[in-house]
C-alpha positions in Angstrom: 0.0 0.0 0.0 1.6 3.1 -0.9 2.2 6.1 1.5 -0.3 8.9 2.1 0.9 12.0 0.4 0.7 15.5 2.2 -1.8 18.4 1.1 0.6 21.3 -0.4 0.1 24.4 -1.8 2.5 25.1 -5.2 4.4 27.9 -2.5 4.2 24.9 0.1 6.4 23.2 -2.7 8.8 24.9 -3.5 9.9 25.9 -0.3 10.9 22.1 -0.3 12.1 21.6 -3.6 14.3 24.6 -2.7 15.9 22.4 0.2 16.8 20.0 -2.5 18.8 22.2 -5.0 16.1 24.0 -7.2 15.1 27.2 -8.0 13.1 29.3 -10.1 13.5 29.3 -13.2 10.5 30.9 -15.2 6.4 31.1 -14.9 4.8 30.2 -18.3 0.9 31.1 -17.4 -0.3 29.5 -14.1 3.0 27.1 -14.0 5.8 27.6 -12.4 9.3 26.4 -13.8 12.0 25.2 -11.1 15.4 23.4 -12.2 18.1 22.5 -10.4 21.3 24.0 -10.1 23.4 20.9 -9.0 24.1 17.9 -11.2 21.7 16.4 -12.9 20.4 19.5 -13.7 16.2 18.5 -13.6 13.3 20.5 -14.1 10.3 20.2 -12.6 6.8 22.3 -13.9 5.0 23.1 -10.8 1.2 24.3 -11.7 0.4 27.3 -9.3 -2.5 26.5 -7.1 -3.6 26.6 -3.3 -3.7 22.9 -3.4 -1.9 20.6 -5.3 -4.0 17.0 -6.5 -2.4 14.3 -5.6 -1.4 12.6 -8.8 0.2 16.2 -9.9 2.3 15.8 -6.9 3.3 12.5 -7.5 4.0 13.0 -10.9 6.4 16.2 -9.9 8.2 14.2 -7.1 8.6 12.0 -9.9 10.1 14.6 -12.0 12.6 15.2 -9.4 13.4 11.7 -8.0 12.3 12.7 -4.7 10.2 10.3 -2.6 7.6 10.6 0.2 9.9 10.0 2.7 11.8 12.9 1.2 8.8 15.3 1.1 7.9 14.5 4.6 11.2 15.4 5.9 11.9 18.3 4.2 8.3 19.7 5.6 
């Protein structure tokens, strides 16, 4: 059974993605851009709302390799 995933907000998100190496990069309409500044140089599209659906978030902590476990800690 997989792990419960938080409710974030996109600002929620970035403050951990931040902890993890990334920063902004450019907004393209309602999304946000972040990459990462250390090798290997990922990107992750973050879509700017007060609450993030679940499979979005999944798909970006896909995007950046992070898991759960990560997300939790970094909280």
């Amino acid at each position: 059974m997989s792990e419960k995933l938080p409710v974030l907000s996109a600002r929620d998100l970035m403050r951990v993605l931040k902890k993890y190496g990334y920063e902004f990069d450019r907004q393209s309409g309602s999304h946000i851009i972040l990459r990462q500044i250390v090798s290997p140089y990922r990107r992750a599209t973050i879509p700017n709302h007060k609450e993030l659906a679940t499979g979005t978030l999944r798909d970006i902590l896909r995007q950046t390799g992070l898991t759960i476990e990560d997300l939790r800690t970094a909280l």
